[in-house]
ZADO-1210 file (C-alpha; in nm, 4 decimals, padded with zeros to 6 digits):
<atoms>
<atom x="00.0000" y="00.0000" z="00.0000" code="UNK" pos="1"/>
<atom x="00.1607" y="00.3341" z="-00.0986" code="UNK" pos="2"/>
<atom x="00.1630" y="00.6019" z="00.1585" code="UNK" pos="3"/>
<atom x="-00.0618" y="00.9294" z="00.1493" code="UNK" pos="4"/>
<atom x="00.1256" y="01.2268" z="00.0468" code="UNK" pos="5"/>
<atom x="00.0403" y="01.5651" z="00.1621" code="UNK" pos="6"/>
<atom x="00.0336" y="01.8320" z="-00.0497" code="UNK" pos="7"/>
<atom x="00.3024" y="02.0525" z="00.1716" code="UNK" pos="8"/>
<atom x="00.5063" y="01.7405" z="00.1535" code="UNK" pos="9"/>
<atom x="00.5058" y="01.6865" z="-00.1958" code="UNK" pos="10"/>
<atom x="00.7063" y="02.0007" z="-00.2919" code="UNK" pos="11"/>
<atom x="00.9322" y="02.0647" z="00.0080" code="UNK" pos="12"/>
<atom x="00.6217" y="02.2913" z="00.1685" code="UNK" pos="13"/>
<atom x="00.6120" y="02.4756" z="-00.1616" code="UNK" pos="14"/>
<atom x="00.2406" y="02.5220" z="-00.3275" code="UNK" pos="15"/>
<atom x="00.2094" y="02.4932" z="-00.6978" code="UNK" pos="16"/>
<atom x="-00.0115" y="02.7594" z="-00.8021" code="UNK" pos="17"/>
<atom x="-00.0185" y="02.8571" z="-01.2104" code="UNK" pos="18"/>
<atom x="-00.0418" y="03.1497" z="-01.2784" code="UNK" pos="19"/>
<atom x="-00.0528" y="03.3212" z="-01.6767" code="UNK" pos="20"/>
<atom x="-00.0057" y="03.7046" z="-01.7307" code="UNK" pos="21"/>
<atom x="-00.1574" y="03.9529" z="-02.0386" code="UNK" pos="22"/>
<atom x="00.0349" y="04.2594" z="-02.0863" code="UNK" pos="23"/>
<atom x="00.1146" y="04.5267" z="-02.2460" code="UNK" pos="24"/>
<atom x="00.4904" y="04.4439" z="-02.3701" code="UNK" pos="25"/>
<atom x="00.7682" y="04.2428" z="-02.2439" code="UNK" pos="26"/>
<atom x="00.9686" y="04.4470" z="-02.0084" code="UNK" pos="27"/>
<atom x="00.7687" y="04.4460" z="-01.6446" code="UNK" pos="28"/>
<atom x="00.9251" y="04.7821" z="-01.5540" code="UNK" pos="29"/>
<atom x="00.7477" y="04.9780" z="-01.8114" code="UNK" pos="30"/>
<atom x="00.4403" y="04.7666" z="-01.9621" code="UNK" pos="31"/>
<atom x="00.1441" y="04.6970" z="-01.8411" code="UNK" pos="32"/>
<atom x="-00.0236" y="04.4065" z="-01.6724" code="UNK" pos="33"/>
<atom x="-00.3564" y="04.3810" z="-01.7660" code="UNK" pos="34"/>
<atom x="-00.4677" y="04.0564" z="-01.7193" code="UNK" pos="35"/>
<atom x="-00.3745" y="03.7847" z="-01.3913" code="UNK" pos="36"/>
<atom x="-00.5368" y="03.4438" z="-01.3830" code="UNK" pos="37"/>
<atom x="-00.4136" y="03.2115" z="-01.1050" code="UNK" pos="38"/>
<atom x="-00.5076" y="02.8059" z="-01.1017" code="UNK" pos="39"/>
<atom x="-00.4918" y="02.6894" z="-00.7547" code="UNK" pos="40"/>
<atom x="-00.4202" y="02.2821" z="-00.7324" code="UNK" pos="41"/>
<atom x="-00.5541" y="02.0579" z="-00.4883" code="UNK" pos="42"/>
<atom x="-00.4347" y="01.7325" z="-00.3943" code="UNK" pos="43"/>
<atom x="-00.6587" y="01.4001" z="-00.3612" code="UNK" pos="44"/>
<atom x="-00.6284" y="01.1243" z="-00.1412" code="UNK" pos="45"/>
<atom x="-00.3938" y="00.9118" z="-00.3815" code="UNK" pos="46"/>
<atom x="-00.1403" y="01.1783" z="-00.3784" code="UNK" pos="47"/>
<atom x="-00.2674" y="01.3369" z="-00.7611" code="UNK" pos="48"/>
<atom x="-00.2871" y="01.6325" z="-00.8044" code="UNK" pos="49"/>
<atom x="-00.5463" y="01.8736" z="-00.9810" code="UNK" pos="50"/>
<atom x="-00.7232" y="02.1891" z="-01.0881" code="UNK" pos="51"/>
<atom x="-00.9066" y="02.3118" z="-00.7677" code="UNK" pos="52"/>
<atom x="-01.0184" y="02.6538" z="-00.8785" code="UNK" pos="53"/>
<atom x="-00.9204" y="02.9955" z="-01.0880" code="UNK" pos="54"/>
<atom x="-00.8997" y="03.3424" z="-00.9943" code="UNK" pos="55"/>
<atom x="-00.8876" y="03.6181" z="-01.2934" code="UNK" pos="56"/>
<atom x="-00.9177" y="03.9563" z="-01.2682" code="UNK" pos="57"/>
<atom x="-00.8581" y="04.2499" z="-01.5826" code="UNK" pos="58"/>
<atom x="-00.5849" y="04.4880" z="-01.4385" code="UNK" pos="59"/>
<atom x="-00.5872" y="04.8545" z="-01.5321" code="UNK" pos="60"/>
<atom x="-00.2890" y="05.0285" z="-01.6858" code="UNK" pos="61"/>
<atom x="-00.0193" y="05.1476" z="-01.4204" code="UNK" pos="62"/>
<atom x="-00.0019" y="05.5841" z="-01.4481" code="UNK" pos="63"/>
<atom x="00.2766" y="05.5968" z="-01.7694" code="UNK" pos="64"/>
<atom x="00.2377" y="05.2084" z="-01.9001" code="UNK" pos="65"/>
<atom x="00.3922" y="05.1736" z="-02.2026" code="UNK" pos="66"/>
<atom x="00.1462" y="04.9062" z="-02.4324" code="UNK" pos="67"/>
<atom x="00.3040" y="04.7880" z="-02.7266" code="UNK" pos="68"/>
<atom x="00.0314" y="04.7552" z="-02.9948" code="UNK" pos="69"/>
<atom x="00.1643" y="04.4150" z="-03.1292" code="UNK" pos="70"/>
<atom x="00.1216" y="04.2606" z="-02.8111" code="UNK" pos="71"/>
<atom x="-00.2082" y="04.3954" z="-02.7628" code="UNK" pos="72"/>
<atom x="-00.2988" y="04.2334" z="-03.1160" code="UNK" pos="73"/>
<atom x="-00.1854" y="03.8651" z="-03.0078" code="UNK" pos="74"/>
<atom x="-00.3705" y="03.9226" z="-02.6903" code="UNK" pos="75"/>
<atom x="-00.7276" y="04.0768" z="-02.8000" code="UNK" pos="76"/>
<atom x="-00.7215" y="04.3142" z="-02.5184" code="UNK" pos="77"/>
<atom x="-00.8711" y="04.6473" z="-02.5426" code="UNK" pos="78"/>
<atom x="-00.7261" y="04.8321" z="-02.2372" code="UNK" pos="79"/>
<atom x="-01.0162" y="05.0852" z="-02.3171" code="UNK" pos="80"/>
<atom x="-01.3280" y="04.8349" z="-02.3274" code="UNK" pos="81"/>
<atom x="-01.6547" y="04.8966" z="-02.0916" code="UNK" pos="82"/>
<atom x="-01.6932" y="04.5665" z="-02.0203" code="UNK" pos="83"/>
<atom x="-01.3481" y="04.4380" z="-01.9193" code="UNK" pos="84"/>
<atom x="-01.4309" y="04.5441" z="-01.5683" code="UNK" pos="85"/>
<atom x="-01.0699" y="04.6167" z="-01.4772" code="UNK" pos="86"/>
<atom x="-00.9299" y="04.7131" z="-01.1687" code="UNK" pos="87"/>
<atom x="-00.6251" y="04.9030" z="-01.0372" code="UNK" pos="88"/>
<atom x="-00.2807" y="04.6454" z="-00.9294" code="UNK" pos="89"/>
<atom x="-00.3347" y="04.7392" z="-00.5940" code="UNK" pos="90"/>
<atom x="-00.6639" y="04.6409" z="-00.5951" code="UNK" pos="91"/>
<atom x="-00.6383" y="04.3410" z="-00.8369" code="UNK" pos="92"/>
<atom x="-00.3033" y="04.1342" z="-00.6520" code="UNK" pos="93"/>
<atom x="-00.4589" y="04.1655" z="-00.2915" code="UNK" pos="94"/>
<atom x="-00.7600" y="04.0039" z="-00.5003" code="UNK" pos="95"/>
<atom x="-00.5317" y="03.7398" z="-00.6498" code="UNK" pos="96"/>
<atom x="-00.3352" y="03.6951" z="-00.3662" code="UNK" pos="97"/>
<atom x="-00.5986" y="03.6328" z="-00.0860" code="UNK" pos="98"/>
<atom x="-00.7178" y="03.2728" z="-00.2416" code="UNK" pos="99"/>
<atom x="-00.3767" y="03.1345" z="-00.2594" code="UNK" pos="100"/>
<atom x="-00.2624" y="03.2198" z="00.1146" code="UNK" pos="101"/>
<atom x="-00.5869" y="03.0127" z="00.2004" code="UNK" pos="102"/>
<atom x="-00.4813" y="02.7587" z="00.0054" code="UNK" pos="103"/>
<atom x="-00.1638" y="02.7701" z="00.1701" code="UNK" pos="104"/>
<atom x="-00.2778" y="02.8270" z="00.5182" code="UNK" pos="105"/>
<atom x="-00.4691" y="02.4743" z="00.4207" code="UNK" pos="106"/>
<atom x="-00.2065" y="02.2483" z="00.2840" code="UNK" pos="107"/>
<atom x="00.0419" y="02.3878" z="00.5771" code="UNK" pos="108"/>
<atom x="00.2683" y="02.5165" z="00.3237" code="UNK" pos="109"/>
<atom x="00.5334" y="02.7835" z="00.3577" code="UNK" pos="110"/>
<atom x="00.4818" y="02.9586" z="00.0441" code="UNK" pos="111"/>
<atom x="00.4000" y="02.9704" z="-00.2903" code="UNK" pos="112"/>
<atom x="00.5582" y="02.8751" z="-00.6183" code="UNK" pos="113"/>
<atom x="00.5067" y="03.0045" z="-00.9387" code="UNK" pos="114"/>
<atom x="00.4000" y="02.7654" z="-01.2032" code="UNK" pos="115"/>
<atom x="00.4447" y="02.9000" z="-01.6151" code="UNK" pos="116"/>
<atom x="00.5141" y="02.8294" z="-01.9368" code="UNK" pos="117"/>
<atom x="00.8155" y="03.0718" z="-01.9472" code="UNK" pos="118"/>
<atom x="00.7332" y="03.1084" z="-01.5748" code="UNK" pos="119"/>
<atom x="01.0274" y="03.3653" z="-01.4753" code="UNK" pos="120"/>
<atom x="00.8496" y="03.6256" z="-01.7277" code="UNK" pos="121"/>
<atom x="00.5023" y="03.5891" z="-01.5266" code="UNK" pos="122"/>
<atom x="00.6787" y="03.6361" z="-01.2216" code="UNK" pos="123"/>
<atom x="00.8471" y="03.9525" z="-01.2968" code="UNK" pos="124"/>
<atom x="00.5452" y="04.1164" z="-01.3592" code="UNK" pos="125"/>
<atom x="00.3435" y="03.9984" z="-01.0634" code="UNK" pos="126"/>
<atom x="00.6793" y="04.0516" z="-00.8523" code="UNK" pos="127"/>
<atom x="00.6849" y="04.4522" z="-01.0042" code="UNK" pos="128"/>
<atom x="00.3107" y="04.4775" z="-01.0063" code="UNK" pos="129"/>
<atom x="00.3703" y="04.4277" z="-00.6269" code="UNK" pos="130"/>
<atom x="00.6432" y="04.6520" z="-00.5361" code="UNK" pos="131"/>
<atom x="00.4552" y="04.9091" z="-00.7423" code="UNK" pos="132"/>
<atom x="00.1455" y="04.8562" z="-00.5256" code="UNK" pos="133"/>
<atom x="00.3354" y="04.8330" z="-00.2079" code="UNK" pos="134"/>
<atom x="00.2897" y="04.5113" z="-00.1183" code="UNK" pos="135"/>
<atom x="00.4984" y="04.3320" z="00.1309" code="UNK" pos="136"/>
<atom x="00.3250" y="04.0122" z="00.2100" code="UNK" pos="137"/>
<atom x="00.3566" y="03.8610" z="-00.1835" code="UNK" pos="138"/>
<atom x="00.3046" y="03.4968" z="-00.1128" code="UNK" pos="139"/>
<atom x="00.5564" y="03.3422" z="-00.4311" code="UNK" pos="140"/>
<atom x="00.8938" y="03.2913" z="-00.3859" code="UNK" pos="141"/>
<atom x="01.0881" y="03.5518" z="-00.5237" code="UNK" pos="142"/>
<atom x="01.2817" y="03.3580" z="-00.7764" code="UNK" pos="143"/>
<atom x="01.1901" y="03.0285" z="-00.7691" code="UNK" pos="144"/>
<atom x="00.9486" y="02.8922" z="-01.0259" code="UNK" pos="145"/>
<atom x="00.8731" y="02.5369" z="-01.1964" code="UNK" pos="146"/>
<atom x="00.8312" y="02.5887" z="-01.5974" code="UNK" pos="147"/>
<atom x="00.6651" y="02.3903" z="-01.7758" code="UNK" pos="148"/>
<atom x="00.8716" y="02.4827" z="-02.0719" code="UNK" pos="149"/>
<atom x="01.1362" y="02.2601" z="-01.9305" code="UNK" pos="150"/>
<atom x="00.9004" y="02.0160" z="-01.7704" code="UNK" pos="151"/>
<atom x="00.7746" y="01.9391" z="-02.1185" code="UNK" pos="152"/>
<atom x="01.0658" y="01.9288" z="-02.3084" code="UNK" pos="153"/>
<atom x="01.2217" y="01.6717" z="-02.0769" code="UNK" pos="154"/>
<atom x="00.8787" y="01.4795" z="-02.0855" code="UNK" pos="155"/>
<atom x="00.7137" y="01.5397" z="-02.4346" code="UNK" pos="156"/>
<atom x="01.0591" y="01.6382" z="-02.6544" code="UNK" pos="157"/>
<atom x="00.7912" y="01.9757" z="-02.7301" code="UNK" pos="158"/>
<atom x="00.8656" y="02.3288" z="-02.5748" code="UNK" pos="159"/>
<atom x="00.5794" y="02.5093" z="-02.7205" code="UNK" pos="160"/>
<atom x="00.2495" y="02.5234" z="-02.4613" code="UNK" pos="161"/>
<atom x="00.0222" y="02.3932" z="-02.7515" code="UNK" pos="162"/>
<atom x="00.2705" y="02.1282" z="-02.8481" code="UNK" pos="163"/>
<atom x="00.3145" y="02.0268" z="-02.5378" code="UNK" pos="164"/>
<atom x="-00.0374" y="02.0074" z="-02.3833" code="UNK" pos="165"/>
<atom x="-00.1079" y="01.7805" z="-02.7108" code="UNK" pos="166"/>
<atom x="00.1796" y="01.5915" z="-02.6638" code="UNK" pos="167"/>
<atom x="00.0392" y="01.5171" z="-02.3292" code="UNK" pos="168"/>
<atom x="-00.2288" y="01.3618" z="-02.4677" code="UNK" pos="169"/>
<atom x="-00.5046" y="01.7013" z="-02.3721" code="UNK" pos="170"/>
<atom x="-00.7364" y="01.9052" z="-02.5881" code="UNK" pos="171"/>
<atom x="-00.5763" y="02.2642" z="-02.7444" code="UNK" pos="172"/>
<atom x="-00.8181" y="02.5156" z="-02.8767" code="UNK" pos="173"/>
<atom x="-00.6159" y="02.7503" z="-03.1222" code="UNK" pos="174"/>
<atom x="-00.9072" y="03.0140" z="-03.0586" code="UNK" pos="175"/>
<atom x="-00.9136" y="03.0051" z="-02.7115" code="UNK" pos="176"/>
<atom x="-00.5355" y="03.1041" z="-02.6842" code="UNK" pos="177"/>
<atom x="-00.3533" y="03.3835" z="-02.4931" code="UNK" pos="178"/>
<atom x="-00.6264" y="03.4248" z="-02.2828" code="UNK" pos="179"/>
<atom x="-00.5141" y="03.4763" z="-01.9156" code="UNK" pos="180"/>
<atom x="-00.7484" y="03.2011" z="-01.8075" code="UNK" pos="181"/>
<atom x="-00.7316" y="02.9419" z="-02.0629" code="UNK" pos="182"/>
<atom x="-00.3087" y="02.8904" z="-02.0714" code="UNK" pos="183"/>
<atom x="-00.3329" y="02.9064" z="-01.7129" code="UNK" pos="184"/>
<atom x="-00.5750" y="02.6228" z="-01.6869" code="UNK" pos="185"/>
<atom x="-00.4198" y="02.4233" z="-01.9832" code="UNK" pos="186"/>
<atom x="-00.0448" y="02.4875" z="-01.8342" code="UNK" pos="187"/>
<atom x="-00.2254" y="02.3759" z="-01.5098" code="UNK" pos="188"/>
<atom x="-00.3328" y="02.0631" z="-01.6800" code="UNK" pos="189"/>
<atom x="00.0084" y="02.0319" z="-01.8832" code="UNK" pos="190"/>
<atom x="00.1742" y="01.9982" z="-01.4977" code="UNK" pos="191"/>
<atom x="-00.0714" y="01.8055" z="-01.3557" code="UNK" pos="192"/>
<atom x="-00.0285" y="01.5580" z="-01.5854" code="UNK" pos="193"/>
<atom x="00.3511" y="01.5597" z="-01.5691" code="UNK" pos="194"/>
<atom x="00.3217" y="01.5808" z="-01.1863" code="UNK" pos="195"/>
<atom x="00.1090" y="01.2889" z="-01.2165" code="UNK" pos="196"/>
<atom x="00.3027" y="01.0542" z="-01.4236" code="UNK" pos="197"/>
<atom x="00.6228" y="01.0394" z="-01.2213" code="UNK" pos="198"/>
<atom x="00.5999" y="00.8236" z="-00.9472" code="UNK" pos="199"/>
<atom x="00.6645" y="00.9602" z="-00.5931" code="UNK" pos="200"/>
<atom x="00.8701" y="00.7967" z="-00.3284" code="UNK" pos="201"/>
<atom x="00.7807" y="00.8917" z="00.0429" code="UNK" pos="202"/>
<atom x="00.9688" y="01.2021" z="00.1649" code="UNK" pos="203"/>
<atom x="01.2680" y="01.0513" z="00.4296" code="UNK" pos="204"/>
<atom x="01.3105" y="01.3411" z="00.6946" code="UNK" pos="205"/>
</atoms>
């Protein structure tokens, strides 16, 4: 019989949480983040993990954002639209943020990790979207991150998100991509599955 794994065992008392970013331009200093969705993971009883729930919330401009019209056109987002229902990075992390220190509060987990497909370039823009808002309490490590570029690449032999979430054996909707929410929920399924595969031995402290 194997034995139960807990979910701040699993990772060294990290918590997996995916997150995808829509902005502005590539440079987190001077483009905007408009866009946050965050996949919080849940572990069952055999030690698998999965998708427990996602948070999204449209971000307005920071005063002086720079937003590079070609990245605007591969993301669809009009900063301008009445409908997105966007609201200001200090308003919008604390938002983000609150979900995934219950989640760690629950699992007994020391802090967050940041889960991406070319996960170091989310993190510097929720890591300067925080400092910007004055955050202190900013629950992901500051560096640390699992990507699921490399996770794939050493699983699947594919790099790109699409590639690799079909190598994986999962659905890809080319119409549904870069949105926030859905390559957040399909990188969340790409690691998952990944997560899932490898077999686990019992932690020896």
């Amino acid at each position: 019989m194997s034995q139960k794994v807990a979910m701040g065992n699993r990772f060294r008392g990290f918590l997996p949480v995916v997150v995808d970013v829509e902005t502005g331009g590539f440079n987190e200093q001077t483009d905007a983040l408009l866009q946050i969705a965050a996949v919080i993971l849940d572990m069952n009883d055999e030690g698998r993990i999965y998708i427990k729930e996602t948070h999204t919330c449209h971000v307005n401009p920071f005063e002086g954002a720079n937003m590079d019209p070609k990245s605007l056109e591969i993301n669809g987002i009009d900063p301008d639209h009445p409908l997105r229902m966007a609201i200001d990075e200090k308003q919008a992390l604390p938002k983000i943020f609150k979900p995934i220190r219950s989640s760690l509060k629950h699992h007994n987990c020391k802090r967050a990790i940041l889960v991406g497909h070319n996960a170091n370039f989310d993190l510097k823009f929720i890591n300067a979207a925080a400092d910007r808002s004055g955050i202190k309490r900013n629950p992901f490590h500051p560096f640390s991150t699992f990507d699921t570029v490399s996770l794939a690449g050493l699983a699947y032999g594919q790099t790109v998100l699409s590639r690799s979430v079909q190598a994986a054996g999962l659905d890809w909707d080319n119409r549904e991509a870069h949105s926030a929410i859905y390559d957040a929920e399909k990188t969340a399924e790409l690691f998952c599955k990944i997560v899932n595969d490898i077999p686990f031995p019992p932690l020896e402290v």
